[in-house]
C-alpha positions in Angstrom: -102.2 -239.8 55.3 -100.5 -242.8 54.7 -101.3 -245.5 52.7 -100.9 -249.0 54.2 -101.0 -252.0 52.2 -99.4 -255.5 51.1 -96.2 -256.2 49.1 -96.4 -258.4 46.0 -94.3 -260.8 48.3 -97.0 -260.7 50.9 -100.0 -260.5 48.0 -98.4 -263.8 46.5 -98.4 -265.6 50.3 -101.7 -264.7 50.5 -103.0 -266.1 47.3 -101.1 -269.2 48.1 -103.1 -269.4 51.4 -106.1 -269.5 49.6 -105.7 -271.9 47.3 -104.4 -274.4 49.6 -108.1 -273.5 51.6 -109.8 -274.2 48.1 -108.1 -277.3 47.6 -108.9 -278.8 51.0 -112.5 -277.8 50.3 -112.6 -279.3 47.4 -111.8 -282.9 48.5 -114.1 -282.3 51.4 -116.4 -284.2 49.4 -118.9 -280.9 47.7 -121.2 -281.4 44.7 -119.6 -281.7 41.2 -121.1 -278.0 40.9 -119.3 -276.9 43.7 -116.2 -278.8 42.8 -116.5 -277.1 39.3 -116.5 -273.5 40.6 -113.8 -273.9 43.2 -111.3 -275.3 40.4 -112.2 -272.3 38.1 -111.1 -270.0 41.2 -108.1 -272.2 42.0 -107.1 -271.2 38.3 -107.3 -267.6 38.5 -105.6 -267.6 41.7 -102.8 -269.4 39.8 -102.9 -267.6 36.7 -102.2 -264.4 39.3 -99.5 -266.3 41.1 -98.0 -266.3 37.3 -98.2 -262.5 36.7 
């Protein structure tokens, strides 16, 4: 069987997909609690952009 999967090209792309998503929802106007968490993810995302 064959294993099917995404490139680090295509991993990358889709990290930067999601933190563009996370950004918008952030300004959306959320609590400060919800603003809080999304900026810690935002960061990981990031910090695995970096890698």
């Amino acid at each position: 069987m064959e294993e099917m999967g995404m490139t680090d090209m295509q991993f990358k792309d889709f990290l930067r997909g999601i933190i563009d998503d996370l950004k918008e929802a952030k300004t959306a106007g959320v609590s400060e609690e919800a603003e809080a968490k999304i900026e810690k993810l935002i960061k990981r995302f990031e910090a695995a952009l970096e890698d």
